[in-house]
C-alpha positions, 0 to 999 in steps of 0.5 A: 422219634428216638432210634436205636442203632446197634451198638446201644441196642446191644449195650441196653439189652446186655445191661437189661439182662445183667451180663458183663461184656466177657459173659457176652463176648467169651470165645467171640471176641475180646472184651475189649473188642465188644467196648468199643463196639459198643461206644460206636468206634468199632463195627463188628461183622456180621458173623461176630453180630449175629454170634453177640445177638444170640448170646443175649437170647435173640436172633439178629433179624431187626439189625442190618450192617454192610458187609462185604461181598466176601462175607456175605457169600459166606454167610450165605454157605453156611446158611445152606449147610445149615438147610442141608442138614436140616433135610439130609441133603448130605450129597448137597452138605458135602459139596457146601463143606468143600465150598466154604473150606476155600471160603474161610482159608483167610478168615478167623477160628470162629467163621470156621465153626460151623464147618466143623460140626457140618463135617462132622455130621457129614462123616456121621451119616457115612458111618465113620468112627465115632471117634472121629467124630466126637474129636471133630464136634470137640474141635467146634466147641472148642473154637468158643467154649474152649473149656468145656470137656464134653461132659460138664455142663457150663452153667455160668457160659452164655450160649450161641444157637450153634454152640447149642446145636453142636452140644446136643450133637455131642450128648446124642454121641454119648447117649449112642454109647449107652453114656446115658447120665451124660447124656441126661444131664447135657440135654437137661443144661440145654433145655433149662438154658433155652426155656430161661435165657433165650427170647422167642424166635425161630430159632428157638421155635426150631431147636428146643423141641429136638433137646426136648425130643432127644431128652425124652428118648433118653429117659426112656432108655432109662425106663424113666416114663413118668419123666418121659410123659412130662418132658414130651408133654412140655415139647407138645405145649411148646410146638402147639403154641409156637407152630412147629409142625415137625417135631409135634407128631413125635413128641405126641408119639413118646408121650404115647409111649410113656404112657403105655408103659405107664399102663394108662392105654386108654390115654395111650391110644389117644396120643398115638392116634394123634401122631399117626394122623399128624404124620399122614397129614404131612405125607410121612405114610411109613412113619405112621405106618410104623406107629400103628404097628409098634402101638399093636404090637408091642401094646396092643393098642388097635387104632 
């Protein structure tokens, strides 16, 4: 029975895709590095692994390697910061972000990455100066995108899930700064690179609904609503068909909304009446609460 290890799944899976090994290994290593791990006389860590595996649109969850104690308590940090923010557990986030400072004293730029968007994060919930925290997301992206400005998006890079994640957290800055084209059209790089490049995973099954969120929130801050309904709907059909439960409810409600200010009520009052009994069911009582009464209030939909 033929096996794969790593190297050739790596090297078949770049090839299939057309990529060259700088598409693949740009800001994580050097071309020269990915060579000779994948002729097999190099075996890369497990951060530099999962960073190679996500550039070529998938997770890292079929391959495991030895790693050291030190690695994979670090990895395991940072998969906790990672939880952290997901709840907004930020009393929790900051003692992570003290913990894997002292972890990543003696390790490369790139293991720090992730440090910095978490910081970032972290001053953004306690109301610190935006300033500083667009200078702390630029300092993260920078660790493998050195090139990008904040603005322009990089078509031609490939894209790690975290490189992904601190983007979308710079085109969400722009777009509390009323910075609306810029931040349209990193959200539509974002999503249009998720839905052509990267494989289904849980990663994907996470992420692409928040750009798709976040887009639709952004467009109707543009009064754009018939790309609102459309936009929300493609996050709906995804949630549906790969399960994520978290995002559907306000997806639905956004759709709701476009098309209330589409004055197609009767099709409004459908959505909406979705999203409230999504979010009673998983317990978020204000959130539906908040729907009816903006549904009532401000379009006189009863539900």
């Amino acid at each position: 029975m033929a096996t794969y290890v790593i190297v050739d799944y790596i090297r078949e899976i770049r090839l299939r895709k057309g990529y060259t090994q700088e598409d693949v290994s740009f800001g994580i290593c050097t071309s020269a590095t990915l060579s000779r791990i994948e002729n097999g006389a190099q075996t890369p860590g497990r951060y530099i692994l999962d960073k190679l595996m996500e550039r070529l649109g998938m997770e890292n969850s079929v391959f495991n390697i030895f790693v050291s104690k030190e690695e994979m308590e670090l990895y395991e940090c940072v998969q906790e910061m990672v939880r952290n923010i997901a709840d907004g557990n930020f009393e929790e986030l900051e003692k992570q972000i003290q913990k894997v400072e002292g972890l990543t004293k003696k390790t490369s730029h790139l293991e720090r990455q992730y440090l910095y968007f978490a910081k970032a994060e972290l001053l953004r919930k306690k109301n610190g100066a935006s300033d500083e925290v667009y200078e702390l997301l630029m300092k993260a992206i920078h660790v493998t995108l050195p090139q990008f400005d904040g603005k322009t998006p990089l078509r031609e890079n490939l894209l790690t899930f975290d490189e992904i994640v601190i983007i979308n957290s710079i085109a969400f800055k722009h777009a509390r700064e009323q910075h609306l084209d810029i931040a349209l059209k990193l959200g539509y790089w974002l999503k249009e690179y998720m839905e052509e490049r990267m494989m289904d995973s849980k990663q994907k099954t996470a992420k692409y609904p928040v750009i798709v969120y976040n887009l639709s929130l952004w467009l109707a801050q543009t009064r754009e609503f018939d790309k609102v309904e459309q936009v929300a709907d493609e996050g709906v059909g995804f949630c549906i068909q790969y399960g994520n439960l978290i995002m559907l409810p306000l997806l639905l409600y956004n759709k709701a909304c476009a098309l209330a200010e589409l004055d197609r009520n009767k099709e409004a009052k459908k959505y909406f009446a979705q999203s409230v009994v999504l979010f009673e069911i998983m317990k978020k009582d204000e959130k539906a609460r908040q729907a009816a009464d903006w549904c009532k209030n401000n379009y006189g939909i009863e539900l």
